[in-house]
N, CA and C atoms as a LAMMPS dump frame, in Angstrom:
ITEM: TIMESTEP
0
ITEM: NUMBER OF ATOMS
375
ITEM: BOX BOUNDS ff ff ff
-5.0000000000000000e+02 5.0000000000000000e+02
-5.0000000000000000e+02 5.0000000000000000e+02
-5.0000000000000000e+02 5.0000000000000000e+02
ITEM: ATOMS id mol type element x y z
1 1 1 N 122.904 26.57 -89.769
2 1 2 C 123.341 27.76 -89.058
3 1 3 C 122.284 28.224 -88.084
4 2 1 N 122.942 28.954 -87.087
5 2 2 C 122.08 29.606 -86.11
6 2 3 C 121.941 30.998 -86.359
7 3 1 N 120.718 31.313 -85.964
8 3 2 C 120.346 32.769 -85.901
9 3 3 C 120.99 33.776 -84.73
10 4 1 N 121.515 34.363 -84.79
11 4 2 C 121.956 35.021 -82.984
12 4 3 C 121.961 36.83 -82.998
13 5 1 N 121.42 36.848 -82.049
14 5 2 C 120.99 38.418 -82.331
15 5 3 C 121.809 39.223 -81.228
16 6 1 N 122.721 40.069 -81.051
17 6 2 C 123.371 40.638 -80.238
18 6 3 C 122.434 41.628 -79.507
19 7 1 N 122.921 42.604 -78.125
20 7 2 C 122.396 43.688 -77.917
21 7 3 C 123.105 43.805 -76.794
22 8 1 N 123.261 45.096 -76.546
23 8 2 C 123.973 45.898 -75.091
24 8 3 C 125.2 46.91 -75.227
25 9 1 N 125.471 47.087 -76.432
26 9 2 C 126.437 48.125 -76.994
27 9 3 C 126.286 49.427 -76.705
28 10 1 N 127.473 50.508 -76.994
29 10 2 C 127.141 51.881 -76.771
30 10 3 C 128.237 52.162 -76.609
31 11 1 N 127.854 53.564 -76.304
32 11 2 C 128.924 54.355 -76.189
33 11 3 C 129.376 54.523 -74.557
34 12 1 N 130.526 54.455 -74.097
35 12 2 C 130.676 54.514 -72.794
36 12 3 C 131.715 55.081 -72.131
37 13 1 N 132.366 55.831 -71.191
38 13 2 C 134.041 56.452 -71.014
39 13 3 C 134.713 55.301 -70.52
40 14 1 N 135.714 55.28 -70.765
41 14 2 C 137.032 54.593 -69.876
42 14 3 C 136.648 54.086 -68.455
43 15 1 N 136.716 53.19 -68.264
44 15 2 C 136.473 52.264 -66.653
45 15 3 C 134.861 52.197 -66.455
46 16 1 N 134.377 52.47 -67.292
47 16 2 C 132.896 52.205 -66.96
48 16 3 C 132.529 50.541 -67.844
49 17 1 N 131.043 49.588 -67.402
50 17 2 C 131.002 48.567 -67.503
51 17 3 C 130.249 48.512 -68.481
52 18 1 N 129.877 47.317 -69.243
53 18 2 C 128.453 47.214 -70.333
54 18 3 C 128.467 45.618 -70.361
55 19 1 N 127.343 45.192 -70.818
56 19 2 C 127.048 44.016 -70.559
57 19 3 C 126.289 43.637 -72.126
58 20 1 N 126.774 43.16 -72.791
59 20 2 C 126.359 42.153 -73.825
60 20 3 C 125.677 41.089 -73.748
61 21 1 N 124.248 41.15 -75.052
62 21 2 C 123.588 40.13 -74.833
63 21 3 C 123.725 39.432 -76.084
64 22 1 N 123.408 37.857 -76.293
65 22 2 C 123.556 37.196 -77.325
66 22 3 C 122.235 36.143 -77.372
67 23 1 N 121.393 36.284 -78.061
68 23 2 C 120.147 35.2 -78.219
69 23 3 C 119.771 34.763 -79.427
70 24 1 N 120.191 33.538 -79.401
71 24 2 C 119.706 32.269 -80.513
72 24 3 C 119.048 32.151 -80.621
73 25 1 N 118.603 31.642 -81.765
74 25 2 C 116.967 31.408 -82.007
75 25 3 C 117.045 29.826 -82.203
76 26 1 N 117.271 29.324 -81.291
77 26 2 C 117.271 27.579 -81.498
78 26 3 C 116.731 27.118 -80.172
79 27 1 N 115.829 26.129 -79.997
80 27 2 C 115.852 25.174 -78.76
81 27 3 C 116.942 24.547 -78.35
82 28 1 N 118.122 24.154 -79.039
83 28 2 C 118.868 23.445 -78.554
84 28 3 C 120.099 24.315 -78.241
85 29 1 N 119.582 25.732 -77.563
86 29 2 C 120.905 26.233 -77.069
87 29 3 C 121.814 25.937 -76.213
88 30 1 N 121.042 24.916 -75.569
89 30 2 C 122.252 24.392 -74.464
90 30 3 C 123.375 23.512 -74.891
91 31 1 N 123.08 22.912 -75.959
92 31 2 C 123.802 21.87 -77.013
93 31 3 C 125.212 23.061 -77.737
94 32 1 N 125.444 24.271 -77.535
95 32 2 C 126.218 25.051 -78.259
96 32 3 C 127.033 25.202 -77.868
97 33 1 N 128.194 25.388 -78.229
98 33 2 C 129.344 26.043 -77.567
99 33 3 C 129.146 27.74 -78.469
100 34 1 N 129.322 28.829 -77.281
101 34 2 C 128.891 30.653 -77.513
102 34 3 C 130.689 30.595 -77.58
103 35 1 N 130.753 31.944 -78.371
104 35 2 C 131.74 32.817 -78.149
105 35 3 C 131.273 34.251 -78.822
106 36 1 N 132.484 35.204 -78.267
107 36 2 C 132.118 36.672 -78.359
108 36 3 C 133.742 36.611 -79.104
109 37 1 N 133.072 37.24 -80.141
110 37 2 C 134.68 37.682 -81.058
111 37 3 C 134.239 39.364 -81.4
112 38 1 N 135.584 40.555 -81.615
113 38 2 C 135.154 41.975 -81.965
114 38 3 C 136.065 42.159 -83.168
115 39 1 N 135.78 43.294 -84.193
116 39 2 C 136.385 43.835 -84.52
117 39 3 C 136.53 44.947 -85.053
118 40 1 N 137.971 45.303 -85.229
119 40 2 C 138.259 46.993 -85.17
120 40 3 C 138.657 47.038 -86.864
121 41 1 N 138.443 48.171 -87.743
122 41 2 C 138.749 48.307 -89.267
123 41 3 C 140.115 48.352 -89.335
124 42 1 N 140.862 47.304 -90.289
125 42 2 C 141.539 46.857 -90.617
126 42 3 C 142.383 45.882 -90.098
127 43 1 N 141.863 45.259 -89.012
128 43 2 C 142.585 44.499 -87.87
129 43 3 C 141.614 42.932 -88.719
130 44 1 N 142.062 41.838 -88.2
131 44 2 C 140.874 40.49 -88.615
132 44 3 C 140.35 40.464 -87.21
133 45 1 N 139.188 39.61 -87.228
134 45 2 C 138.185 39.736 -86.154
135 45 3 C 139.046 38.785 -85.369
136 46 1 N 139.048 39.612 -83.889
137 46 2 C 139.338 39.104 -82.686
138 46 3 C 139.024 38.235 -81.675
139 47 1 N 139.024 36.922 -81.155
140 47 2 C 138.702 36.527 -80.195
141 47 3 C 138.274 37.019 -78.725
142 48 1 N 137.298 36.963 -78.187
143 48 2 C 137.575 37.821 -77.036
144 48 3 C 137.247 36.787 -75.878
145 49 1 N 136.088 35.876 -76.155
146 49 2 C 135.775 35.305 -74.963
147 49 3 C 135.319 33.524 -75.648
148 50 1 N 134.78 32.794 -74.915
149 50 2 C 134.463 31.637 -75.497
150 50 3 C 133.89 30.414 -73.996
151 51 1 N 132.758 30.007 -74.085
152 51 2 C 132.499 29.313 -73.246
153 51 3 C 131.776 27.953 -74.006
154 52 1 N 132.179 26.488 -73.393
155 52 2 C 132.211 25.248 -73.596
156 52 3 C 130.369 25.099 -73.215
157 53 1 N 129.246 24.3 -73.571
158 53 2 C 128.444 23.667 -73.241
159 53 3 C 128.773 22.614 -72.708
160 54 1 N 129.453 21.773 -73.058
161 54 2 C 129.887 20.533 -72.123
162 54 3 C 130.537 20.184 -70.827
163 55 1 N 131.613 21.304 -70.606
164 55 2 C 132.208 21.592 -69.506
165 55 3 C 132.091 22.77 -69.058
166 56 1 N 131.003 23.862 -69.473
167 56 2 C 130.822 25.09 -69.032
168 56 3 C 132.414 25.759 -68.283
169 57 1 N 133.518 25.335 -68.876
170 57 2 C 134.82 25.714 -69.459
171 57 3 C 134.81 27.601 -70.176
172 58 1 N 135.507 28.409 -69.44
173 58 2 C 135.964 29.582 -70.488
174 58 3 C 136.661 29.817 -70.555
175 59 1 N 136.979 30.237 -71.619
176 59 2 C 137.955 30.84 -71.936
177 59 3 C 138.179 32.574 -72.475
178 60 1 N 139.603 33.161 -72.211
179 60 2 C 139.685 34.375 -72.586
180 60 3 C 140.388 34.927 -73.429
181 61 1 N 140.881 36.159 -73.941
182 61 2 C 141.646 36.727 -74.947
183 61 3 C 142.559 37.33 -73.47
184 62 1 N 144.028 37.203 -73.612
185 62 2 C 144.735 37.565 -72.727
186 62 3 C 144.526 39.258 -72.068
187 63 1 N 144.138 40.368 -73.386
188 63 2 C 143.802 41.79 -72.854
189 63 3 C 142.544 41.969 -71.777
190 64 1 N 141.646 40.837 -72.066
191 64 2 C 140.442 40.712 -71.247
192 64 3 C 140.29 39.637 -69.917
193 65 1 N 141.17 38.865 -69.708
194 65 2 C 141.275 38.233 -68.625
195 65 3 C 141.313 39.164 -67.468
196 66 1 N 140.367 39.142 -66.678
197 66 2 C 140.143 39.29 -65.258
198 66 3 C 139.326 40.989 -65.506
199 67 1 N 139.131 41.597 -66.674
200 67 2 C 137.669 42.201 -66.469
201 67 3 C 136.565 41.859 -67.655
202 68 1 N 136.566 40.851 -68.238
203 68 2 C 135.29 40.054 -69.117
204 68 3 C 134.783 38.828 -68.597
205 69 1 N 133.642 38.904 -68.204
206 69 2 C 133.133 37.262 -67.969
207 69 3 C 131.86 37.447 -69.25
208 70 1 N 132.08 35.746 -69.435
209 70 2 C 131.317 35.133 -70.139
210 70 3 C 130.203 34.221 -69.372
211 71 1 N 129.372 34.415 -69.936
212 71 2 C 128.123 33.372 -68.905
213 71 3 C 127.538 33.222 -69.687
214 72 1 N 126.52 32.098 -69.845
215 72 2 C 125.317 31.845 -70.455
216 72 3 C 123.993 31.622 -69.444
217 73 1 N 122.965 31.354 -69.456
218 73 2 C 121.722 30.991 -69.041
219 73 3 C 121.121 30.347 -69.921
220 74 1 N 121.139 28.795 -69.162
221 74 2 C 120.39 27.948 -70.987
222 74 3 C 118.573 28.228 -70.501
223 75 1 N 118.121 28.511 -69.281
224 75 2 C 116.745 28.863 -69.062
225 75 3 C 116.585 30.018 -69.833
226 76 1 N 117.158 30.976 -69.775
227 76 2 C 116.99 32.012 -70.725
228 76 3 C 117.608 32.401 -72.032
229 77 1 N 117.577 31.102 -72.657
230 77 2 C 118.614 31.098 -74.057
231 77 3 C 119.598 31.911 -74.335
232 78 1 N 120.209 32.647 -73.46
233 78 2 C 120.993 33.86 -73.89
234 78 3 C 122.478 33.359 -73.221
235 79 1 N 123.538 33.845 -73.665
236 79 2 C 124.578 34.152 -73.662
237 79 3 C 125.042 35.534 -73.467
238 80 1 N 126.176 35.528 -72.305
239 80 2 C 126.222 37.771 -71.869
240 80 3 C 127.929 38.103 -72.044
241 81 1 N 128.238 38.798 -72.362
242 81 2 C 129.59 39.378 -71.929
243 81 3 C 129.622 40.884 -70.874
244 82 1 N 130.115 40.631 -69.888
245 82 2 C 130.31 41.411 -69.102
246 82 3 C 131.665 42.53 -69.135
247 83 1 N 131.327 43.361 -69.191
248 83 2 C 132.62 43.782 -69.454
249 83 3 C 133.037 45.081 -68.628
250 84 1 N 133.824 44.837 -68.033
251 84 2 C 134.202 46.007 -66.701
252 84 3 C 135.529 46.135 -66.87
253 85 1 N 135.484 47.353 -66.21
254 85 2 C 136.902 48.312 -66.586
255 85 3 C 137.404 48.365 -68.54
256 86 1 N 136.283 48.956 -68.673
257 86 2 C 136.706 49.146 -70.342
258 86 3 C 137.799 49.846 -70.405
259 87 1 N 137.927 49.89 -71.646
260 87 2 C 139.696 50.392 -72.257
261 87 3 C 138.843 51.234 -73.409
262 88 1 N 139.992 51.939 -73.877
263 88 2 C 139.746 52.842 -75.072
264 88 3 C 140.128 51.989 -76.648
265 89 1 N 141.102 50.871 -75.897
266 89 2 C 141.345 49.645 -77.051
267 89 3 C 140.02 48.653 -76.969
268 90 1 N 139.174 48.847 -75.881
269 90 2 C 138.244 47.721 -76.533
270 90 3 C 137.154 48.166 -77.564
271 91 1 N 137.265 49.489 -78.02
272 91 2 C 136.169 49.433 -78.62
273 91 3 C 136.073 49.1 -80.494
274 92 1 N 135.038 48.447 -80.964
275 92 2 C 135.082 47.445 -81.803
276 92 3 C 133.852 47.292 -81.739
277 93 1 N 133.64 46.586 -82.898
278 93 2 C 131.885 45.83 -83.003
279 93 3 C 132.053 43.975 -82.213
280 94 1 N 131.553 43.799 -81.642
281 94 2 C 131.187 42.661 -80.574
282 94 3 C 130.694 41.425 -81.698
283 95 1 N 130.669 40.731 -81.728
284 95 2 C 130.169 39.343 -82.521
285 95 3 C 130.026 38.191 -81.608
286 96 1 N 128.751 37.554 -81.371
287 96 2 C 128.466 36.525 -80.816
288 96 3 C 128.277 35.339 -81.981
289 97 1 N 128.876 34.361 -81.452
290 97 2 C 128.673 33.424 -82.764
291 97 3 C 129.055 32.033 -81.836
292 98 1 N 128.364 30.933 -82.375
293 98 2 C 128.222 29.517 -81.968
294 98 3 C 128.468 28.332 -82.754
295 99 1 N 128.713 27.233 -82.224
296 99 2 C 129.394 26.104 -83.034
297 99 3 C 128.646 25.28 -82.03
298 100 1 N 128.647 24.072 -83.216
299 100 2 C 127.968 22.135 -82.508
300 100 3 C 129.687 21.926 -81.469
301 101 1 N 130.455 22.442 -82.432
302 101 2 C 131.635 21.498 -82.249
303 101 3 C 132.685 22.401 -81.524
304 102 1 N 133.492 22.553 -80.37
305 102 2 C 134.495 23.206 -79.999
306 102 3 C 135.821 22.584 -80.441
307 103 1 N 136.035 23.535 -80.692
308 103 2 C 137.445 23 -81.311
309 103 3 C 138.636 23.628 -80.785
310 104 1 N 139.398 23.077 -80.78
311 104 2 C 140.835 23.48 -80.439
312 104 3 C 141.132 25.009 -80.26
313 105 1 N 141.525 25.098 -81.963
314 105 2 C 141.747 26.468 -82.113
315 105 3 C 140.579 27.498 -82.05
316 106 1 N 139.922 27.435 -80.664
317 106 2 C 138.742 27.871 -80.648
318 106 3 C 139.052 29.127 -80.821
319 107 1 N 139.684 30.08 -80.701
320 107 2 C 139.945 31.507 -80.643
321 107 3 C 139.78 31.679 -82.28
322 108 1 N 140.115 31.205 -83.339
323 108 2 C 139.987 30.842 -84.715
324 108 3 C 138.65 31.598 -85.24
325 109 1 N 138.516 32.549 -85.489
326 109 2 C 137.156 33.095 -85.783
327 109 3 C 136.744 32.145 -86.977
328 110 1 N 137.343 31.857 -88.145
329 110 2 C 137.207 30.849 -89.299
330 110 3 C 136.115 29.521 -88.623
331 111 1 N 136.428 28.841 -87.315
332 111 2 C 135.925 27.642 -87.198
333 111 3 C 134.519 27.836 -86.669
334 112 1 N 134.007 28.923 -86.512
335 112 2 C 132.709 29.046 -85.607
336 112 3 C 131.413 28.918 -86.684
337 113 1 N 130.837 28.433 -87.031
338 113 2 C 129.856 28.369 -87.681
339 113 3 C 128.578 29.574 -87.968
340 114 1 N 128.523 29.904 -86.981
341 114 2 C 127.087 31.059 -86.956
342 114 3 C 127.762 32.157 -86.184
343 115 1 N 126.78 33.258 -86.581
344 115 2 C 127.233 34.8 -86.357
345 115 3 C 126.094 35.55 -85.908
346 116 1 N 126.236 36.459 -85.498
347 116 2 C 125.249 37.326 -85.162
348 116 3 C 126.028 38.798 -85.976
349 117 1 N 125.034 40.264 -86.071
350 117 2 C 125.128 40.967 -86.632
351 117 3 C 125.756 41.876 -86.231
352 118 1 N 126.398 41.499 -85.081
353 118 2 C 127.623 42.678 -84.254
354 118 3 C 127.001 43.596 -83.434
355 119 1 N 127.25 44.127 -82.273
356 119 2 C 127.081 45.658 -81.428
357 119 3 C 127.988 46.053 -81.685
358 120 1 N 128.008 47.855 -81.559
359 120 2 C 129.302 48.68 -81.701
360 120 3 C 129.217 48.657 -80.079
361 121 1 N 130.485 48.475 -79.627
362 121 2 C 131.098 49.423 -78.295
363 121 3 C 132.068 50.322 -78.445
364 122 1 N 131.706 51.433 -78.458
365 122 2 C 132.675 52.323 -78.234
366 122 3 C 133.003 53.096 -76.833
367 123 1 N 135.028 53.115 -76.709
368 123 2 C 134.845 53.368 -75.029
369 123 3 C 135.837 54.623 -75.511
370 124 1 N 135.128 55.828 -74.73
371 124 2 C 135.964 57.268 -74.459
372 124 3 C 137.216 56.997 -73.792
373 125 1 N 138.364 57.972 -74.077
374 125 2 C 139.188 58.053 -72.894
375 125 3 C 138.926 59.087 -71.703
């Protein structure tokens, strides 16, 4: 397993942006496939974003297509979620978590191997 440490959470109003950070503690971060999964109490943890190492390929959760980007920087071991035009539904604790292997049902929170310890985002209306 990988170590992954989140940061960039908070509290924020409606249409304003925040930017999530995700850093591994491995040399071979470029070898990973990142994703950002959230979740809200009593819901199961959500998919939100997901980007490929091999084909630097992303993917999205349909509510977040066209204001979340996913990026990584393998010079700066980190992985970011960008997130503009928040909603009052996105807020949730954030989870960055990584796998050797991408898989299919990548949205699958079950198949990801490593986790990080969550940010809260919370967005005002």
């Amino acid at each position: 397993q990988v170590k992954l440490v989140e940061s960039g959470g908070g509290l924020v109003q409606a249409g304003d942006s925040l930017r999530l950070s995700c850093a591994p503690s491995i040399r071979t971060f470029r070898r990973y496939h990142m994703g950002w999964f959230r979740h809200t109490p009593g819901k199961e943890r959500e998919f939100v974003a997901a980007i490929s190492w091999t084909t630097e390929n992303t993917y999205y959760e349909e509510s977040v297509e066209g204001r979340f980007t996913i990026s990584r920087d393998n010079a700066e071991n980190t992985v970011y979620l960008q997130m503009n035009s928040l909603k009052p539904e996105d807020t949730a604790v954030y989870f960055c978590a990584a796998s050797e292997v991408f898989f299919k049902d990548y949205n699958n929170y079950t198949l990801w191997g490593s986790w990080g310890q969550g940010t809260q985002v919370t967005v005002s209306s």
